[in-house]
N, C-alpha and C positions, 0 to 999 in steps of 0.2 A: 852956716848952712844955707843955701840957695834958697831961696822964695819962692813960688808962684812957680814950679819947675814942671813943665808936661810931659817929657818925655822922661821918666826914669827907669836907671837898665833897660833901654828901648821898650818898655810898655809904655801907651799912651794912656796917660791918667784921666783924661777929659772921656775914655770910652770904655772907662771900665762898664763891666755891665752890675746891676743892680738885680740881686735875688729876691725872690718875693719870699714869702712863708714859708708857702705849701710848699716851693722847689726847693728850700733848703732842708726842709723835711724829708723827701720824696728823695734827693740827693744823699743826705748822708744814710738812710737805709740802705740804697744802691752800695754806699763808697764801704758799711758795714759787713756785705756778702763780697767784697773784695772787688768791686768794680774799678779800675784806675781812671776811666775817663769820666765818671764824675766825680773822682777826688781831684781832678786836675780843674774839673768846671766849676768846684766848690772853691779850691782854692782862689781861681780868677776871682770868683762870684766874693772873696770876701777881703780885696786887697785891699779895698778902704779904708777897712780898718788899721791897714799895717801905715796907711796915708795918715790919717788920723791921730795915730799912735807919733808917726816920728815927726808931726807937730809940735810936738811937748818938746822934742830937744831941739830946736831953732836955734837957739844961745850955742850949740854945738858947734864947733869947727871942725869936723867929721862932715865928710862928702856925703851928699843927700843918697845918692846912687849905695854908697856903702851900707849906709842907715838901713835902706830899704831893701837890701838883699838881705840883711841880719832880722830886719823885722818879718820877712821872709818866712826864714828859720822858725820865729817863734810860731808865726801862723801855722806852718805845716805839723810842728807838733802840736799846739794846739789842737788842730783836727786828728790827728792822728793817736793822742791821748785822751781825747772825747766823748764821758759820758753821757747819751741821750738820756739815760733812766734817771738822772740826777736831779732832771724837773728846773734847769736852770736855762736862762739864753745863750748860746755858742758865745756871741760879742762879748757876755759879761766874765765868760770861763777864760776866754784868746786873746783880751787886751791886756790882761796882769801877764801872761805870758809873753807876748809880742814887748811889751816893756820890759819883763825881766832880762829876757833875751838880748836887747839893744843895751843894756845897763851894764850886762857884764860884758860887751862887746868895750863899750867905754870906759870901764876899768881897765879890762886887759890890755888894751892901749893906752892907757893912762901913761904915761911921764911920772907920774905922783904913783909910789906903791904903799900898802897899809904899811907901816914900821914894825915890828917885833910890841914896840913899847904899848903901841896904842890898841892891839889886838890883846895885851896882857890886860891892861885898862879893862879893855872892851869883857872879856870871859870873867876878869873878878866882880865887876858889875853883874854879869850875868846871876855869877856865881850868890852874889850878895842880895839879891834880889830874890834868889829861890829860896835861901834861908830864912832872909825879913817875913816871905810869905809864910812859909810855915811856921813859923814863930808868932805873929801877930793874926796868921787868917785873913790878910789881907794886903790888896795891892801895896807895895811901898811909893812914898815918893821919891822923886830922881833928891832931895835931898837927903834923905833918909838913907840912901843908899849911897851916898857922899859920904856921911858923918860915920857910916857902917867901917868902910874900907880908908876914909883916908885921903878922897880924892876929891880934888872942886867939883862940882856939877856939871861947869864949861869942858872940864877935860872928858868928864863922861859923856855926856851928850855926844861930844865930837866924835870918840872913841865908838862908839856904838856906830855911830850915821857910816862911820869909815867901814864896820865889817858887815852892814847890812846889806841882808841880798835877799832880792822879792820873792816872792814864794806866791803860788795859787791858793786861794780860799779852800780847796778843796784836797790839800796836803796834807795825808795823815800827819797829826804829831805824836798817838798816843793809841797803844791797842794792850786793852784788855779783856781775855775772853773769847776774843773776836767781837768786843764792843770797840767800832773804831774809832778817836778822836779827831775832828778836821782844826786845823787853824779855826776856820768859820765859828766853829764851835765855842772858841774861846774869847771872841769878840763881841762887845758892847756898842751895836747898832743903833744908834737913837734915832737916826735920818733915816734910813731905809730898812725897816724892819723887816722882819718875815708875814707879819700883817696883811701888809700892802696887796699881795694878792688876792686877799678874799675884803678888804675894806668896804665894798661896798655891797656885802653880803651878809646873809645872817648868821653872826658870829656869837649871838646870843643864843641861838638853837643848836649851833654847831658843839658851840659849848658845853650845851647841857648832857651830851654823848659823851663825855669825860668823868673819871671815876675822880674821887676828892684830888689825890696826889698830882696827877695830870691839868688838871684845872690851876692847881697852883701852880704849877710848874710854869705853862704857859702865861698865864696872868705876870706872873714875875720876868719872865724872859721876854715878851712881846710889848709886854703893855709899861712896866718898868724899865727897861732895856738893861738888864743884869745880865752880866759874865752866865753861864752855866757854873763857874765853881761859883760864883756868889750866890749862884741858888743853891749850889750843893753844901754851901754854909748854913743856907739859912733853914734846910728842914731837916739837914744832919743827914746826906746821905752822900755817894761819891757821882764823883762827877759824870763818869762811864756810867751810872745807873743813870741821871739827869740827864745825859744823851739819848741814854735808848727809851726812855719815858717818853722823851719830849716829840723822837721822831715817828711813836707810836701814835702819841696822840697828834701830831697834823696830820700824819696817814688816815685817822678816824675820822678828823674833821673835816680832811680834802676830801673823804669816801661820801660825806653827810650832803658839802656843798656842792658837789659836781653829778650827783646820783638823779 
């Protein structure tokens, strides 16, 4: 893929424009009442990212020009699938998409297609995985799940990488109730926790607004970095209820620190 390239699909990269806060604020309310000329200004205003993004595939033999209409794609939906109530940054919502998007661009043009054998691989590990859990209560290892079905580690790992395809943190996997499950939900953050946003506020005061269950719940998820089912392990309840607990009490706490 081309280097250092400035003009691609005839946009001039060196003059992209830069949005500030307040205007990508002020813009996506406008692009929400169905405004198209600042969904057109939002998009200019965030092609960086789509720069940024098809960085990562350099090693690519894929025309930069092509890359970049595909990362394109991902950006428009990104904006266009765009919860503002969600309390997160646009960039951190747009670049799993802009990359999902260019990934399976480079599959579908692949030369290489998954085989029948490696996608069977691929779904008995799945399969094997969901059973070990409920059977032990707990994550299996990639050997564990070898010795389960039969199969080297090497073939599975490979097998999995082969039918993986990115998904948003913000993906339902799981609804009960109308208590809804995210991907996010189900992941063990050590490095960038839910924390970080209030860190350097009083989270000892905020705290003490939490009934027993809620305190624990947080403490174990933020401060431990446990699964939501490993907490739904450890005080015996389901995981849909440790969702809707958990995003009652930041809602208390957000109410406490920002009032």
């Amino acid at each position: 893929m081309a280097q250092g390239k400035v003009e691609i699909c005839g946009v001039n990269t060196a003059k992209l424009p830069l949005l500030k806060a307040a205007e990508k604020e002020e813009l996506f309310t406008r692009i929400e009442e169905g405004d198209k000329g600042a969904r057109e200004k939002y998009i200019e205003g965030n092609l960086r990212l789509v720069l940024s993004v098809i960085k990562r595939f350099s090693s690519s033999n894929e025309n930069v020009d092509d890359l970049f209409q595909i990362g394109c794609i991902g950006l428009i939906k990104a904006i266009d699938n765009f919860d503002s109530s969600l309390n997160v940054k646009f960039s951190t919502y747009a670049v799993p998409m802009i990359i999902g998007e260019i990934r399976r661009f480079l599959r579908d043009n692949s030369s290489i297609r998954v085989s029948r054998s490696l996608k069977d691989t691929a779904y008995k590990a799945i399969y094997a995985k969901e059973n070990l859990i409920k059977k032990n209560m707990k994550e299996p290892t990639i050997n564990e799940i070898a010795e389960e079905i039969g199969i080297s580690k090497e073939d599975i790992v490979y097998a999995l990488d082969a039918i993986q395809n990115p998904m948003s943190l913000y993906e339902p996997v799981f609804t009960d109730g109308g208590d809804t499950l995210y991907v996010m939900d189900q992941i063990s953050d050590k490095k960038n926790k839910e924390e970080n946003w209030v860190e350097h506020l009083s989270l000892s005061e905020a705290m003490k607004r939490l009934n027993d269950r809620e305190h624990e719940i947080i403490s174990l998820r933020f401060f431990e970095g446990k699964t939501q089912m490993e907490v739904a392990d450890l005080i015996g309840i389901s995981q849909a209820q440790v969702s809707r607990l958990e995003k009652n009490a930041l809602k208390t706490m957000k109410n406490y620190l920002t009032a």
